[in-house]
MIZARO-717687 format. One record per residue: residue in three letters; chain; z, y, x of N, C-alpha, C in turn. Coordinates in steps of 0.05 Angstrom, whole numbers. Example, Ala and Ser with C-alpha at 12.3 -4.5 7.8 and 13.67 -1.06 7.14 Angstrom:
<atoms>
+------+------+--------+--------+--------+--------+--------+--------+--------+--------+--------+
| lonu | base |     nZ |     nY |     nX |    caZ |    caY |    caX |     cZ |     cY |     cX |
+------+------+--------+--------+--------+--------+--------+--------+--------+--------+--------+
|  ALA |    A |    156 |   -114 |    264 |    156 |    -90 |    246 |    156 |    -66 |    264 |
|  SER |    A |    142 |    -45 |    257 |    143 |    -21 |    273 |    157 |      1 |    258 |
+------+------+--------+--------+--------+--------+--------+--------+--------+--------+--------+
</atoms>
This chain:
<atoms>
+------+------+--------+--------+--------+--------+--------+--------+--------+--------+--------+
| lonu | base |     nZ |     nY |     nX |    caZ |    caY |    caX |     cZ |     cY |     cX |
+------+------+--------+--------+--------+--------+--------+--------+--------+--------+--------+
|  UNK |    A |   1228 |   2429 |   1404 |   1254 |   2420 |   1395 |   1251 |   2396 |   1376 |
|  UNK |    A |   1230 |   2395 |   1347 |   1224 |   2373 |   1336 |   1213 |   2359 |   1353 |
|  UNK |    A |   1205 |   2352 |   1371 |   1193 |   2331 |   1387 |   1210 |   2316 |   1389 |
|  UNK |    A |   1237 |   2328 |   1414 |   1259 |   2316 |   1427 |   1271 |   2300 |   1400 |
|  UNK |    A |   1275 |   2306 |   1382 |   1299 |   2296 |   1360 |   1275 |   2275 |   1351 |
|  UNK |    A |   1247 |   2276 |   1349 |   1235 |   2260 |   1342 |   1237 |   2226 |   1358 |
|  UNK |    A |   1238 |   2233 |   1381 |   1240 |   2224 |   1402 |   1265 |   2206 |   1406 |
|  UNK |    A |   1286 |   2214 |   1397 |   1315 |   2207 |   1397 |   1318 |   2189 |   1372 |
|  UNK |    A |   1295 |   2197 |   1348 |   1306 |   2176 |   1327 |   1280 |   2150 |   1321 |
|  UNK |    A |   1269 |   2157 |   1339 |   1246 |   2123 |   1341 |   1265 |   2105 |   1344 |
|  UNK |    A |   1279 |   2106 |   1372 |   1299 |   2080 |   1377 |   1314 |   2079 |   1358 |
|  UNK |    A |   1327 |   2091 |   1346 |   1349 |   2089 |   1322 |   1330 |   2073 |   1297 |
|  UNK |    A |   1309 |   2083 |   1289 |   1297 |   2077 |   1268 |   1282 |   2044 |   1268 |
|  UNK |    A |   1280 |   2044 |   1299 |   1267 |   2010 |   1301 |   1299 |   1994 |   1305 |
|  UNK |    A |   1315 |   2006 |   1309 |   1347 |   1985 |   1311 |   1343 |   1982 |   1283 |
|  UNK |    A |   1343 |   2006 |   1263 |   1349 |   1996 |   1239 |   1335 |   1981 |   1225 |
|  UNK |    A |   1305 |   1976 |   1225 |   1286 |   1960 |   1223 |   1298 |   1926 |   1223 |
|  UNK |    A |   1299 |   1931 |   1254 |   1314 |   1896 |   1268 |   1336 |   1891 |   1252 |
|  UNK |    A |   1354 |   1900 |   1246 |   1378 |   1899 |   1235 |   1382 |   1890 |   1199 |
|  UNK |    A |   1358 |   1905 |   1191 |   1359 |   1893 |   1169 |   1332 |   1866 |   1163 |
|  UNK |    A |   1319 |   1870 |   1176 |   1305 |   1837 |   1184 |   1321 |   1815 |   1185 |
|  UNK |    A |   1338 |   1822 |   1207 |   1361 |   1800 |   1216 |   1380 |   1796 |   1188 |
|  UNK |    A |   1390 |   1816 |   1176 |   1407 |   1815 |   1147 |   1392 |   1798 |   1133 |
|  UNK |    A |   1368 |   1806 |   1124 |   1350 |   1795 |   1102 |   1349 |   1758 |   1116 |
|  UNK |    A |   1343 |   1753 |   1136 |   1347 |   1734 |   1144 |   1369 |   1709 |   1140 |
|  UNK |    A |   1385 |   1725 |   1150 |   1418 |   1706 |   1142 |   1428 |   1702 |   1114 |
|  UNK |    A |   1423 |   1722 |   1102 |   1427 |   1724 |   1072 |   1410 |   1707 |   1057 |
|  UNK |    A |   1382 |   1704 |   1063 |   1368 |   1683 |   1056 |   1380 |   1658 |   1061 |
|  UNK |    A |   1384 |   1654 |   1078 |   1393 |   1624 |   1089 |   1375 |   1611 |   1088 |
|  UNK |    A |   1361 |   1589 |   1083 |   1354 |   1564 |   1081 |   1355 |   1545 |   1104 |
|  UNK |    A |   1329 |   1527 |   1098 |   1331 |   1507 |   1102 |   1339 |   1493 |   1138 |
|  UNK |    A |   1360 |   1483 |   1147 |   1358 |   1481 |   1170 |   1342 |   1464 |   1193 |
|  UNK |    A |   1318 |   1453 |   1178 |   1301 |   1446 |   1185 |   1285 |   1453 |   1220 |
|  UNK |    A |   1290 |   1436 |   1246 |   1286 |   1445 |   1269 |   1260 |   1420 |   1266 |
|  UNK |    A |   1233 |   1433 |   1286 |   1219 |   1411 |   1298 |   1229 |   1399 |   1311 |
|  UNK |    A |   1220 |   1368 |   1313 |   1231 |   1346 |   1323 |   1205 |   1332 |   1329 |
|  UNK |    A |   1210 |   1318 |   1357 |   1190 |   1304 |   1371 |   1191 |   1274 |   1366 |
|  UNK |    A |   1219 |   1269 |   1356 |   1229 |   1245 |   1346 |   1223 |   1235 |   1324 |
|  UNK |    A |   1214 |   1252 |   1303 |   1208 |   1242 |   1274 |   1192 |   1223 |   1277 |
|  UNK |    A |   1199 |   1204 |   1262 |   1179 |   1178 |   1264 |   1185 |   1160 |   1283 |
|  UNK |    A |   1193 |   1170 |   1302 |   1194 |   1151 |   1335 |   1224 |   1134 |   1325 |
|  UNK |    A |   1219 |   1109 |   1342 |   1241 |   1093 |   1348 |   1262 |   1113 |   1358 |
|  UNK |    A |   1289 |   1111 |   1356 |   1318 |   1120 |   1368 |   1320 |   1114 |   1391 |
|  UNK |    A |   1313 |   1147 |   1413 |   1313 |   1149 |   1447 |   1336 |   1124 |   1454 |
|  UNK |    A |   1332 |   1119 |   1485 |   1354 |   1107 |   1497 |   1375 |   1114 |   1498 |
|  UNK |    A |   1397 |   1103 |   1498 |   1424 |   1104 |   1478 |   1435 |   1088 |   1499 |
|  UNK |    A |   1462 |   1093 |   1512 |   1473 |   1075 |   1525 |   1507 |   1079 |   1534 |
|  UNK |    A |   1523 |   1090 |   1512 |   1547 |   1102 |   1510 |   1579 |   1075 |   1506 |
|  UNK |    A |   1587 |   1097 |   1529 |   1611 |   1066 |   1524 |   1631 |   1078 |   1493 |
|  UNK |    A |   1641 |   1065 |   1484 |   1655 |   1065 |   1461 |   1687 |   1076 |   1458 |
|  UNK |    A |   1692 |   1096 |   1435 |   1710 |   1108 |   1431 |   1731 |   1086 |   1437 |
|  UNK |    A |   1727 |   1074 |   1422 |   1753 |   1049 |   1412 |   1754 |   1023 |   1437 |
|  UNK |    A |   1775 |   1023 |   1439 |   1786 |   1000 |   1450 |   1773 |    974 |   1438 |
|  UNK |    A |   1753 |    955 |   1453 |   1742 |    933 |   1435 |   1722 |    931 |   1427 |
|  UNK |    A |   1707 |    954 |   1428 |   1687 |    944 |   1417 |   1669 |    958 |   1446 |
|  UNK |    A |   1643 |    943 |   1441 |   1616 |    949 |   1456 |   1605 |    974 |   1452 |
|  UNK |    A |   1592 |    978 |   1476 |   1587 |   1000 |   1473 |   1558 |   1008 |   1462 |
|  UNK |    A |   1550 |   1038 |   1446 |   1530 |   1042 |   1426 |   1508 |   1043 |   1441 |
|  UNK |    A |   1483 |   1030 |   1438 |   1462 |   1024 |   1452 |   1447 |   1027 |   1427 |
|  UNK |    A |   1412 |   1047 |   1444 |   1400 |   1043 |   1424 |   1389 |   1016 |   1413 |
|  UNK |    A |   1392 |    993 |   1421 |   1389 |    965 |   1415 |   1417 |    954 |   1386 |
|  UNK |    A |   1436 |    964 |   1393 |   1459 |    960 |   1380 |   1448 |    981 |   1345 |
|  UNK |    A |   1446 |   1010 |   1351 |   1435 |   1014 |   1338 |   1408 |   1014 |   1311 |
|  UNK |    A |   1389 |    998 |   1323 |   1361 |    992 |   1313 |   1378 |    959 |   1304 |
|  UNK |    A |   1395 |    950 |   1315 |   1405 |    917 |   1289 |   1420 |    929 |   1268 |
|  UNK |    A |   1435 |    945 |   1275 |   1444 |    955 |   1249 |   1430 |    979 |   1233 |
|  UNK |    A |   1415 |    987 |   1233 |   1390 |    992 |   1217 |   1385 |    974 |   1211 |
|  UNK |    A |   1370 |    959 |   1214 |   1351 |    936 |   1201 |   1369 |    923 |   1169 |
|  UNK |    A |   1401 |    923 |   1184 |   1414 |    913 |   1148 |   1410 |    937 |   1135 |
|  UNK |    A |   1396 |    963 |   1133 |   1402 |    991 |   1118 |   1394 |   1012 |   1125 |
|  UNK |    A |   1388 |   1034 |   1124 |   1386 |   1061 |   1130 |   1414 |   1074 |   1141 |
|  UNK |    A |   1420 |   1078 |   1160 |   1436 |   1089 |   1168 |   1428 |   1116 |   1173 |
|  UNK |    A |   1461 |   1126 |   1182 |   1455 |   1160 |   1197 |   1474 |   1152 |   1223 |
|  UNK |    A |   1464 |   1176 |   1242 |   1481 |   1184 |   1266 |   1479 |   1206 |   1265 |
|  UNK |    A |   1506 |   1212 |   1271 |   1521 |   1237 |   1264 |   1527 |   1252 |   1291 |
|  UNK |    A |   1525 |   1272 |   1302 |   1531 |   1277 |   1327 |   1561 |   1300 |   1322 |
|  UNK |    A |   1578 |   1295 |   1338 |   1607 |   1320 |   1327 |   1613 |   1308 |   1352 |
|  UNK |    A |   1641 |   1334 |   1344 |   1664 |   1342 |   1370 |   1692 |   1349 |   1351 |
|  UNK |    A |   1704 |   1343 |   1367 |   1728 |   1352 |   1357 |   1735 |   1375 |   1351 |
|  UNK |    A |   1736 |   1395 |   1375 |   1728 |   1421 |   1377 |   1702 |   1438 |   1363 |
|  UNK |    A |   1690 |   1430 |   1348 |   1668 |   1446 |   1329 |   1683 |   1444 |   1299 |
|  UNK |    A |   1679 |   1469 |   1293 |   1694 |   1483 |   1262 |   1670 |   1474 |   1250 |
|  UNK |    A |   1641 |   1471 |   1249 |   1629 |   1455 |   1223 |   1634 |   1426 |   1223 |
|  UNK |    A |   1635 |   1416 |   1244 |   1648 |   1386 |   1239 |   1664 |   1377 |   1228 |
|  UNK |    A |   1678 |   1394 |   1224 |   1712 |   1388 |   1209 |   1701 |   1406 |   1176 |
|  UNK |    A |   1683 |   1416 |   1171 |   1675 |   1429 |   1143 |   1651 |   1407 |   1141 |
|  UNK |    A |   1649 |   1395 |   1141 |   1624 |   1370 |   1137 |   1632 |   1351 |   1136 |
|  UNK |    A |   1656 |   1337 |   1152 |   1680 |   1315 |   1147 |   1678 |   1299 |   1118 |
|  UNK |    A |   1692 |   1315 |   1099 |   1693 |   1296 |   1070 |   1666 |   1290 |   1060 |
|  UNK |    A |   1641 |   1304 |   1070 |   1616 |   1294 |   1061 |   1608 |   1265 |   1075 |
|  UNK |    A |   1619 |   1266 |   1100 |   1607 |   1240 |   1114 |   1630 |   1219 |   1101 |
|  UNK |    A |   1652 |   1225 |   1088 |   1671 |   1205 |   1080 |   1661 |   1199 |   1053 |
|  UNK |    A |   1652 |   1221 |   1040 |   1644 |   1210 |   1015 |   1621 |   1190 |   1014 |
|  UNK |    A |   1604 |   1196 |   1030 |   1578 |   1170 |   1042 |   1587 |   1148 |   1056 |
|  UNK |    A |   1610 |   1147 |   1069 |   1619 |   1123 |   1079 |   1636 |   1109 |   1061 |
|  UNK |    A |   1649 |   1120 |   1017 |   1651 |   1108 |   1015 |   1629 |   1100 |    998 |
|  UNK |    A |   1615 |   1106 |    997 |   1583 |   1095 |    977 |   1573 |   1071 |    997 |
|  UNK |    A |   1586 |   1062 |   1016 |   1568 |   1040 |   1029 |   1553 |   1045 |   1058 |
|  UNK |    A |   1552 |   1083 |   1067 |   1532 |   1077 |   1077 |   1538 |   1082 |   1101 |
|  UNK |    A |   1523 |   1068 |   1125 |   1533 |   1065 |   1152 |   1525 |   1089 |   1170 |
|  UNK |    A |   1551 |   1099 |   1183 |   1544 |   1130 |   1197 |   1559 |   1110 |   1227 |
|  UNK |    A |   1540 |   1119 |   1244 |   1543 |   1121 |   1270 |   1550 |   1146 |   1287 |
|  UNK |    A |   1566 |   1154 |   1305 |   1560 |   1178 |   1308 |   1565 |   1178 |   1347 |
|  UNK |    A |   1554 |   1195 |   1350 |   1555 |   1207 |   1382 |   1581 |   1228 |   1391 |
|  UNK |    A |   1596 |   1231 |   1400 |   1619 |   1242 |   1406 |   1611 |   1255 |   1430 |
|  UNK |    A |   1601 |   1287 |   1424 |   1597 |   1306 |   1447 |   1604 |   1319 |   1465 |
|  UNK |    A |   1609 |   1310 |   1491 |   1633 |   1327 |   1510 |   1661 |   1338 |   1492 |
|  UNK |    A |   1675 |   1309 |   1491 |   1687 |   1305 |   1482 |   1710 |   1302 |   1501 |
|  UNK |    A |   1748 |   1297 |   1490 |   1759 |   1277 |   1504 |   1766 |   1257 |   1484 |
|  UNK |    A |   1762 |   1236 |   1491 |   1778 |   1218 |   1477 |   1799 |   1217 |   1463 |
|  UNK |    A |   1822 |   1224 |   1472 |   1838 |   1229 |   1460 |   1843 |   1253 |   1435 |
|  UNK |    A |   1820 |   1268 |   1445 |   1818 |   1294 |   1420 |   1803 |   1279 |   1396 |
|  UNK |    A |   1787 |   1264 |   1399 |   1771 |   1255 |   1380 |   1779 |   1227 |   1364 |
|  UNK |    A |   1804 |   1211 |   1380 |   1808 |   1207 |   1358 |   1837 |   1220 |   1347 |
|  UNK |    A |   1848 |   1240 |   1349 |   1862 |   1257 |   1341 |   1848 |   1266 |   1311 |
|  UNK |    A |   1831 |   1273 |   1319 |   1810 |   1286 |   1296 |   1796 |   1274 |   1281 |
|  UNK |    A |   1795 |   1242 |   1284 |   1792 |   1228 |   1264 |   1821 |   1214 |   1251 |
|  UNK |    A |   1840 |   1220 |   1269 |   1873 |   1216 |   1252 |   1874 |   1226 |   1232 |
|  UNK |    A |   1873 |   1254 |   1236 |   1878 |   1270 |   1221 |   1866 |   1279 |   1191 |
|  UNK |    A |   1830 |   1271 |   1201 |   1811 |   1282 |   1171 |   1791 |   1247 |   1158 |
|  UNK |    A |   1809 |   1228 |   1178 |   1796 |   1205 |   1172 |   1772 |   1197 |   1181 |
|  UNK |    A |   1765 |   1168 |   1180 |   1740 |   1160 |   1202 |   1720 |   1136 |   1182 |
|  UNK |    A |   1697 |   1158 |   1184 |   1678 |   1154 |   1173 |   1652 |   1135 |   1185 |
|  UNK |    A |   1660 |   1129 |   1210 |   1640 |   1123 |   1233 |   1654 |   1085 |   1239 |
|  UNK |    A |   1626 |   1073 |   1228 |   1626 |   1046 |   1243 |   1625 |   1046 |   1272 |
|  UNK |    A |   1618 |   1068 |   1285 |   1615 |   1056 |   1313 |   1614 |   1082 |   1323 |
|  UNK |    A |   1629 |   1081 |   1349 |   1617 |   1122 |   1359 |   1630 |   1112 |   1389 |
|  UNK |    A |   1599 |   1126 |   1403 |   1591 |   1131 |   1428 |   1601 |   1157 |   1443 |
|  UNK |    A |   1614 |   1158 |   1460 |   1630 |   1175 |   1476 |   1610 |   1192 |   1492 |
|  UNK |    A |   1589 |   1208 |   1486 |   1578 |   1231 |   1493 |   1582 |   1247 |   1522 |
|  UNK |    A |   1601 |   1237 |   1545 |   1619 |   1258 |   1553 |   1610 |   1277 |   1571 |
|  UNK |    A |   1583 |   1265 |   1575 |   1563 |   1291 |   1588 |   1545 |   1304 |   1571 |
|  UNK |    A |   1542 |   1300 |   1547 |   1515 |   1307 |   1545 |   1484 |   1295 |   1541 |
|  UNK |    A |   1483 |   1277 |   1560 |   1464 |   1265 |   1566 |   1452 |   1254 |   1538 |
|  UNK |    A |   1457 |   1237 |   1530 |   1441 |   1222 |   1507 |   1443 |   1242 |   1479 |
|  UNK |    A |   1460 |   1267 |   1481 |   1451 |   1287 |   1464 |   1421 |   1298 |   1480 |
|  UNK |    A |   1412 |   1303 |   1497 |   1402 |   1310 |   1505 |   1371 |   1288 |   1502 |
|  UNK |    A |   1371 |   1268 |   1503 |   1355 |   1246 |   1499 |   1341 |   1247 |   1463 |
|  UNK |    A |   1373 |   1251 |   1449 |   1360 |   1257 |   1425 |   1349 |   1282 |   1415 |
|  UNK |    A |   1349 |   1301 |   1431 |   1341 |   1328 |   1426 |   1356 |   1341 |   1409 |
|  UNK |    A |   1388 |   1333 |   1416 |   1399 |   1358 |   1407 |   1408 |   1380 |   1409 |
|  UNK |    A |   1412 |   1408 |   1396 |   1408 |   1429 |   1404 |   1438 |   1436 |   1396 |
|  UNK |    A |   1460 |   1425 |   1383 |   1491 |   1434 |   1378 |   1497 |   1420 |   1362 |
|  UNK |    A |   1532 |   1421 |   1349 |   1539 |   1397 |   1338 |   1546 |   1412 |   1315 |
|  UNK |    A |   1549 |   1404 |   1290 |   1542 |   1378 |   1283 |   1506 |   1376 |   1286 |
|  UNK |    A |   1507 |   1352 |   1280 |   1469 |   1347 |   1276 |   1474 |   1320 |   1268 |
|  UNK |    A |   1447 |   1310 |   1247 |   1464 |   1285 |   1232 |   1419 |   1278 |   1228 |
|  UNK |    A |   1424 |   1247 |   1236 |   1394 |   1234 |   1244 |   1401 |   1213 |   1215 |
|  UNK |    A |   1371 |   1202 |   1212 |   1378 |   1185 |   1187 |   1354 |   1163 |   1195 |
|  UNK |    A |   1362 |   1140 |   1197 |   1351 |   1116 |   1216 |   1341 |   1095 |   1199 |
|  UNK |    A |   1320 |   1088 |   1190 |   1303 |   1073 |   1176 |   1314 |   1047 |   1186 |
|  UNK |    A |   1299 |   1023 |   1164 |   1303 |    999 |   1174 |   1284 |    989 |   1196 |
|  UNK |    A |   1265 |   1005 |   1203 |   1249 |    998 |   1237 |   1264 |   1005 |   1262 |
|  UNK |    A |   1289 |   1026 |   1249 |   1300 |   1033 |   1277 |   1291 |   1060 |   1283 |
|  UNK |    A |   1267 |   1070 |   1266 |   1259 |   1099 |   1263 |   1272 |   1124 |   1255 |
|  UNK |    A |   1265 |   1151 |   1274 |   1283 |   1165 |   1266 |   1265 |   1175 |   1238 |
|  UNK |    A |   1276 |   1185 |   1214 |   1264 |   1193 |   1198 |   1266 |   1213 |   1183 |
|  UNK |    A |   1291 |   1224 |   1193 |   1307 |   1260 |   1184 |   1321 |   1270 |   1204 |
|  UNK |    A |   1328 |   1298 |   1208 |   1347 |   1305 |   1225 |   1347 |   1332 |   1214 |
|  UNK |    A |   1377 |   1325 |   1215 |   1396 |   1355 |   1202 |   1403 |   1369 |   1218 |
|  UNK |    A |   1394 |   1395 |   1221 |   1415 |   1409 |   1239 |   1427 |   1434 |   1221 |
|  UNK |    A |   1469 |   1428 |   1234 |   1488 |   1441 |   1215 |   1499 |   1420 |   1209 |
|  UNK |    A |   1523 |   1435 |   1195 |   1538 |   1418 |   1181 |   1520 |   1407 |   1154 |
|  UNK |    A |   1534 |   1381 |   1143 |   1516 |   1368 |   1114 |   1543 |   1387 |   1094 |
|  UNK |    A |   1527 |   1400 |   1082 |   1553 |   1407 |   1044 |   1531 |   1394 |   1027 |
|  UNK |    A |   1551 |   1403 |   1000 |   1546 |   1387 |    978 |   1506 |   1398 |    981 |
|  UNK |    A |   1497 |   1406 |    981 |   1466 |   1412 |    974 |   1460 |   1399 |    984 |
|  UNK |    A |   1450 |   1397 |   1018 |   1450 |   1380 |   1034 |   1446 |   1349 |   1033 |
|  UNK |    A |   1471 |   1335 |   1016 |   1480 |   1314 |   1012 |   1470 |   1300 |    984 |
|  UNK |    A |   1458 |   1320 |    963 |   1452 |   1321 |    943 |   1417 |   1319 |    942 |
|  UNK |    A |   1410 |   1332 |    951 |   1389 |   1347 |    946 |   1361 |   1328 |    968 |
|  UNK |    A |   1371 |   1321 |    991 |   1364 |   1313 |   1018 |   1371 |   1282 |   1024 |
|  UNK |    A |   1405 |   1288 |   1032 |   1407 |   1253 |   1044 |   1404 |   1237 |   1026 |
|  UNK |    A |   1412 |   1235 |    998 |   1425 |   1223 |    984 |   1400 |   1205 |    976 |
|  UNK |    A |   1382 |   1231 |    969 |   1350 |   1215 |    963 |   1337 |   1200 |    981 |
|  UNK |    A |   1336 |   1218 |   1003 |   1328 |   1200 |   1035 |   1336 |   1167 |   1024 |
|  UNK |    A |   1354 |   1170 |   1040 |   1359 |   1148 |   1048 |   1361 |   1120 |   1013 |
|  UNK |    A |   1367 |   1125 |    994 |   1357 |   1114 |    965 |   1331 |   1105 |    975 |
|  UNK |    A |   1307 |   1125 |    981 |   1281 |   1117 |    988 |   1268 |   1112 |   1002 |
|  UNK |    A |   1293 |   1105 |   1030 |   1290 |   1082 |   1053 |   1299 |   1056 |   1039 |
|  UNK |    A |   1315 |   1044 |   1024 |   1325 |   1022 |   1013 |   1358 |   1031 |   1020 |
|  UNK |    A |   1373 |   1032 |   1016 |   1399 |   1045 |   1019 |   1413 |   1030 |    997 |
+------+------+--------+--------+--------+--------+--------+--------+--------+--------+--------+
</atoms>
């Protein structure tokens, strides 16, 4: 009889094991730090036609000249993602300090996106219409938001994955890019 009940509470006792691993985990939080094959490397091929009426479309060529005036970031969002819209006033507060955000627009529609920059304001010199996937895919991204920070060689030289909050922005970009020339 102790066998059977012994028997019955292994699986219970390893769920609860996993369960509070996984707790201790999330509760920790840190750093969102993913490997990247890109660090260091020039900015993959890029070849996105443009949100806006007028202008050219974002090429990683287009990209690497505007680096060279600065350290920029590219920002990857959607309309439809709830951290994009909680990360919003961080990328506005950096666009008004000067600094140039590019961003990728991920299986998106057009019209949602710029809806969603009507609405929470537009922080982005330039944004490339995403609408497959593809050049998220080129940059190795794994979900949106995700936010790259682009030296003056045109190098990638950070990548965020998550939304940016104040720590983030404080602690990370702010210095970054100060100690690219910014």
């Amino acid at each position: 009889m102790k066998s059977r009940w012994l028997l019955a509470a292994v699986p219970l006792l390893v769920l609860a094991v996993l369960l509070g691993y996984f707790a201790v985990s999330l509760l920790a939080g840190g750093d969102k730090v993913l490997p990247s094959t890109l660090i260091d490397r020039p900015v993959p091929p890029t070849d996105l036609p443009a949100l806006r009426a007028g202008e050219a479309a974002l090429t990683d060529a287009e990209i690497r000249a505007l680096a060279a005036q600065g350290p920029l970031l590219v920002n990857v969002f959607a309309s439809w993602c709830v951290p994009c819209r909680a990360e919003h006033p961080f990328l506005m507060d950096l666009k008004k300090q000067g600094v140039t955000i590019l961003a990728l627009n991920q299986r998106d529609k057009p019209e949602n996106a710029k809806a969603f920059l009507a609405a929470l304001g537009d922080p982005f010199a330039r944004i490339g219409m995403d609408s497959n996937g593809t050049a998220s895919i080129e940059w190795g991204v794994y979900g949106v938001p995700e936010t790259f920070v682009i030296d003056r060689a045109g190098k990638i030289r950070y990548r965020h994955v998550g939304a940016i909050d104040a720590e983030v922005l404080d602690k990370t970009l702010r210095p970054l890019l100060k100690s690219l020339g910014s």
